[in-house]
C-alpha positions in Angstrom: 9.6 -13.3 -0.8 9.6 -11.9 2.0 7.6 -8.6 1.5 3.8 -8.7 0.1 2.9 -7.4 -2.8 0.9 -4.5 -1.7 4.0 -3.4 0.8 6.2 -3.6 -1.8 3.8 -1.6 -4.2 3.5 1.3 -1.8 7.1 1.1 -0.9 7.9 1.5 -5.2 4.8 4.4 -4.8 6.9 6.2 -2.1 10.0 5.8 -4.1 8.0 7.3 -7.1 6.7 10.2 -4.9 10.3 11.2 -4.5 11.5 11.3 -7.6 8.5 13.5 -8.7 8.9 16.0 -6.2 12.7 15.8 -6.5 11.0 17.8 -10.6 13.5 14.7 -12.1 12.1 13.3 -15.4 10.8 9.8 -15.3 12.8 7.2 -17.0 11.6 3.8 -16.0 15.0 2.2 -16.8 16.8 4.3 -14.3 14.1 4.4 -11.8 14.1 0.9 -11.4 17.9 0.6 -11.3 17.6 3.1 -8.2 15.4 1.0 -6.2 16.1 -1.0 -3.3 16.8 -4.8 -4.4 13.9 -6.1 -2.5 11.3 -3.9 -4.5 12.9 -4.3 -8.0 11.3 -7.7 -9.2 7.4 -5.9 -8.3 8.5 -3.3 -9.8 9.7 -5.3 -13.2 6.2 -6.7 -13.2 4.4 -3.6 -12.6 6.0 -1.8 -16.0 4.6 -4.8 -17.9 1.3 -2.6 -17.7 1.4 0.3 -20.4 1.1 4.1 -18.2 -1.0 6.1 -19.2 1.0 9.6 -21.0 1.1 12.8 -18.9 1.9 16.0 -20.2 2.6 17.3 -16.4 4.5 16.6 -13.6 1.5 17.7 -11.3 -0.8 14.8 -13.4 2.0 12.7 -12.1 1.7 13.2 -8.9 -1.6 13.4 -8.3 -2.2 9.8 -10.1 0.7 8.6 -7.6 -1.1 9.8 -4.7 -4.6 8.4 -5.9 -3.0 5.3 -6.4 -0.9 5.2 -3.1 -4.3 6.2 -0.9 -6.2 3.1 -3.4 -3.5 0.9 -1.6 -3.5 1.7 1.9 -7.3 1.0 1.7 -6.5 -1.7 0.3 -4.4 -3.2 2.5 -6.4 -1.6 6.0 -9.4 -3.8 4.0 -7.6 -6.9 4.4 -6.2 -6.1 7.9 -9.8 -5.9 9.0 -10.8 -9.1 7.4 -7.9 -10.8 9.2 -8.6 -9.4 12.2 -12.6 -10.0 12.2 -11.6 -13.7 11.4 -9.5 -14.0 14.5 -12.1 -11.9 16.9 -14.7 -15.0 15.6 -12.1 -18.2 16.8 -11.3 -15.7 19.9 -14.9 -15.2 20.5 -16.0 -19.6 19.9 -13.0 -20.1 22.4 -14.2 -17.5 25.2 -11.0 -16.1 25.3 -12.7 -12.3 26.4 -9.1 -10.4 27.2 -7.6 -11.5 23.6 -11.2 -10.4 22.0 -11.0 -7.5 23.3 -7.6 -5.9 22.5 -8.8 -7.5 19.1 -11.8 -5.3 19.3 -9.7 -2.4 19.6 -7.5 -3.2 16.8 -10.0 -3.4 14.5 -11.8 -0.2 15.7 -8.6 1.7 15.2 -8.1 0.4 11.4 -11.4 1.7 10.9 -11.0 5.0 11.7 -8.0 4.8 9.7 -10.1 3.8 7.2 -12.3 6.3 7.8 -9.6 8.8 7.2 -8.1 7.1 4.1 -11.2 7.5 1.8 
């Protein structure tokens, strides 16, 4: 595997966005038979959850987006974590240059993450 989950989710989510603003009627069969072959086993698993019904494309769409912007803070969460974990060694081993440009990594995430909720 070598795309996470939560890349490959947002990947199927842009996918998705397309095809509702392409005003094309969702048919999970063929949707899935249109994605790339990397995203298609995610995606099999994914339609094992039952979707909720809507009765418009705009409900569509706007649960799409909801859920894309629920991923990317998702996913700027964990980079963080990551990131925090490897400013601690950095920190223990006095290495001040790496720290630093760690420092500003993280601070940029945030205000992504700032902007993303």
């Amino acid at each position: 595997d070598s795309i996470t989950k939560e890349r490959a989710y947002q990947k199927i989510l842009l996918h998705l966005l397309e095809h509702v603003e392409k005003g094309q009627e969702f048919n999970s069969t063929h949707f899935g038979n249109a994605l790339p072959e990397e995203l298609v086993r995610n995606y099999d698993m994914s339609i094992l959850f039952p979707l909720p019904q809507f009765t418009k494309q705009e409900e569509v769409l706007a649960e799409v987006l909801k859920t894309a912007r629920q991923l990317r803070v998702f996913y700027l969460q964990k980079k963080m974590k990551g990131l925090a974990d490897e400013i601690r060694e950095k920190e223990k081993e006095g290495d001040e240059a790496k720290t630093a440009k760690l420092q500003q990594q993280y601070s940029h995430l945030a205000s992504q993450l700032q902007t993303s909720e």
